[in-house]
C-alpha positions, 0 to 999 in steps of 0.5 A: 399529585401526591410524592413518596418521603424522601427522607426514606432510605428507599425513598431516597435510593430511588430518587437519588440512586436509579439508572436515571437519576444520573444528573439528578444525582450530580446538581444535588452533589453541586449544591450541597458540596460545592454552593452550586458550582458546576464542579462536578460534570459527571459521575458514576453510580456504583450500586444502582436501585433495584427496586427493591421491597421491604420484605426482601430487604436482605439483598438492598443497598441503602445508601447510594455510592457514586465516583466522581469524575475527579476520581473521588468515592462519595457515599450518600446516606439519609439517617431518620433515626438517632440510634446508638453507634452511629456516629462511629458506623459513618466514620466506618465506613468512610475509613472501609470505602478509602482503605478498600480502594487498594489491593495486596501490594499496591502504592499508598499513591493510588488511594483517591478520596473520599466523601462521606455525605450524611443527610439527618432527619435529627440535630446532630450538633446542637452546639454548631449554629448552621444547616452544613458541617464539614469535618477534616483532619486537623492537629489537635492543638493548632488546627492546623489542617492534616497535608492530605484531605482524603477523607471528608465527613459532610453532614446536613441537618434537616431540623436545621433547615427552615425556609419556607418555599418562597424565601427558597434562593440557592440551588441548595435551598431547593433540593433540601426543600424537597427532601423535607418537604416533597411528601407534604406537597400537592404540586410542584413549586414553580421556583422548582421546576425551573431546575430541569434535575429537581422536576426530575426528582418530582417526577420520580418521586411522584406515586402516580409512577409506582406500583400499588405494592411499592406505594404499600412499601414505601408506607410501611417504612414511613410507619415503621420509622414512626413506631420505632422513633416512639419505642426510643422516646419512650424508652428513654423517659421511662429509662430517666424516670426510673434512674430518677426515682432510683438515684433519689431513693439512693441519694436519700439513703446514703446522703450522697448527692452522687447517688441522683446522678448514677441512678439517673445514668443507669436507669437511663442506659437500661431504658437505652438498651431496652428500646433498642432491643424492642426494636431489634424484636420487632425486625427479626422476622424481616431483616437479616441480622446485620440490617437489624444490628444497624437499625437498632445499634445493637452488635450482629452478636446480640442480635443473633442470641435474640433471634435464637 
């Protein structure tokens, strides 16, 4: 057997976002937000996957949406490359999903929560020493939790993640197994299949069930997730060893020990900005231009004077 990445967005919207991925869907919600407690009993799927292909993806959703039976809003996401505004982009999108629950007129008390569950293929907090962070609202001074948990950002850092399959133990330990690791596998762990949920996640993401041509689309993301990682590093080495000889050369000039650390910020911004616009070049002939301004961390403006 051979299984598609999950770490893929569309990847991931199949396996997690489809008509059938219903009680998919709610053990992995368990074990990721809850430690594996059946909290959540059902759910419902607010932008169902349709199939959709690459080169059509001006009309796909990426992320998977769901409401919880308690009435709270989560929004899942798999984000594969580190690019520039992100951090911001999930905190959008969390304050839009809980401010948009309301109409003209209506009660403040009608505003139900919101999750906003982020799974990244990168260390996003090198400082914190585990796999899952959670993220309230808290008094600045004494940490002291704000009266209302509205709004709650979860992020899980794949990297983190290390366990091989037979120290696999939690319920959690499992499906973060098959999101790392799914694509490299040529069978199903036993440990696994025991969870009826995870064998259906297998079976979805099992190519013998697609087409030839979402199998081609689904590699072509993968290659193209590939390329792009490769643009920014290069970028960013380039951008570091031209700030570099820059900074010394001014620093030399003027005796100025300031001058190494500017010249190594400019030329690190330029080579930043440089690899995000090469990524945005690469896309304009098959993304519309807010999918390329969320791709590259460009803004819609800059995207759009380059594809003028």
């Amino acid at each position: 057997m051979r299984f598609i990445n999950p770490k893929t967005d569309y990847a991931f919207k199949k396996i997690f976002g489809s008509e059938q991925s219903h009680d998919i869907l709610i053990s992995f919600l368990n074990a990721i937000l809850y430690d594996g407690k059946p909290v959540i009993q059902d759910l419902e799927i607010l932008n169902p996957y349709l199939a959709p292909k690459i080169r059509g993806v001006k009309q796909t959703y990426l992320d998977v949406k769901a409401t919880l039976d308690n009435e709270t809003t989560v929004i899942i996401e798999m984000q594969v490359l580190n690019i520039e505004g992100f951090e911001k982009r999930i905190l959008y999108n969390a304050a839009k999903a809980y401010s948009n629950q309301l109409g003209v007129g209506q009660d403040y008390s009608l505003l139900n929560p919101v999750i906003a569950l982020t799974i990244t293929d990168f260390v996003m907090f090198p400082e914190i020493n585990q796999l899952i962070s959670r993220f309230i609202l808290k008094e600045k001074d004494f940490l002291i939790d704000y009266p209302i948990y509205d709004i709650e950002l979860v992020f899980v850092e794949l990297p983190k993640f290390e366990k091989d399959v037979k120290d696999l133990e939690t319920l959690a330990d499992k499906w973060l197994y098959f999101l790392k690791c799914a694509r490299q596998l040529a069978i199903v762990p036993e440990s696994m299949n025991l969870v009826p949920e995870i064998s259906q996640a297998f079976a979805i993401a099992n190519e013998i069930n697609l087409t030839p041509e979402q199998i081609e689309d689904m590699e072509m993301q993968e290659m193209f997730i590939h390329d792009q990682r490769n643009v920014i590093k290069k970028a960013i080495n380039q951008g570091l060893a031209e700030g570099k000889a820059q900074g010394l050369a001014e620093g030399k000039a003027e005796g100025k020990a300031e001058g190494k650390a500017e010249g190594k910020a400019e030329g690190k911004a330029e080579g930043l900005l440089e690899g995000k616009l090469e990524m945005a070049r690469q896309l304009l002939d098959v993304l519309d231009d807010l999918a390329i301004s969320r791709a590259s961390g460009l803004s819609v403006e800059e995207v759009a004077r380059l594809r003028s």
